[in-house]
C-alpha positions in Angstrom: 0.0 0.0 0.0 1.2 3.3 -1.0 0.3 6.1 1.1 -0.3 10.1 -0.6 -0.9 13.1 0.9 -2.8 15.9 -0.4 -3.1 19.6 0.5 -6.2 20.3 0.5 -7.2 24.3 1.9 -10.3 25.0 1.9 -12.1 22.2 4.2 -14.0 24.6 6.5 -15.9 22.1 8.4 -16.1 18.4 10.3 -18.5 18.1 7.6 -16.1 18.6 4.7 -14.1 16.3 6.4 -16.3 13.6 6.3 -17.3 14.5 2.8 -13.8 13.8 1.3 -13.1 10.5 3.8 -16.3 9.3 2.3 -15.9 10.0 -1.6 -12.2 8.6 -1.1 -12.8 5.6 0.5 -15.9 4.6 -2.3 -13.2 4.3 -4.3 -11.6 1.2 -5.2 -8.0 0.5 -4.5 -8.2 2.9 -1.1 -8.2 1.2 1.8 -8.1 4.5 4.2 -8.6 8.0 3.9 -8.5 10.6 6.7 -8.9 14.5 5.9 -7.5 17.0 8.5 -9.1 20.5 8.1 -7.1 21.5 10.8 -3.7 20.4 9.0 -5.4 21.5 5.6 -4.3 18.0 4.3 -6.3 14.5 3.4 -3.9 10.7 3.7 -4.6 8.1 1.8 -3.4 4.7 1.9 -4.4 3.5 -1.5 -3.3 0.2 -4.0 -1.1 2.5 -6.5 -1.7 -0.4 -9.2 -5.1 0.3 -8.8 -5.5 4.2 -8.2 -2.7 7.1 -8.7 -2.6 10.8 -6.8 -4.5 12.5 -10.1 -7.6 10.1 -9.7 -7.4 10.5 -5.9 -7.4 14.7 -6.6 -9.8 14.3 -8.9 -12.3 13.0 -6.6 -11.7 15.4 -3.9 -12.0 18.4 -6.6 -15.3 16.2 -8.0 -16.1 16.4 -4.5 -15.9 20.4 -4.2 -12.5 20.7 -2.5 -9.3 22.5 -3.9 -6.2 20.4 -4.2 -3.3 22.2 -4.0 -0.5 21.2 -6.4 
């Protein structure tokens, strides 16, 4: 399992948290996700064989979020 981190700024909420964890870990190939508004950051442990960091920022921008490069 690889494990990515993304910067993610503009999570205002425990709800945006739980927005991104959720749309993340419907994917499949992640086994964890955990966003941090606090840290403006989201983990991922992910299969990278299955799912890269530009499918992973995709679904947190699909999901409303800004990922910083």
């Amino acid at each position: 399992m690889e494990q990515t981190t993304l910067a993610v700024t503009d999570m205002s909420r425990t709800e945006c948290e739980q927005t991104v964890t959720e749309a993340l870990e419907a994917l499949d190939g992640v086994a964890s996700a955990r966003a941090d508004r606090e840290a403006d950051e989201v983990r991922v442990e992910h299969d990278e064989s299955r799912i890269d960091r530009a499918s992973l920022a995709g679904t947190i921008e699909d999901a409303g979020y800004t990922v910083e490069a």
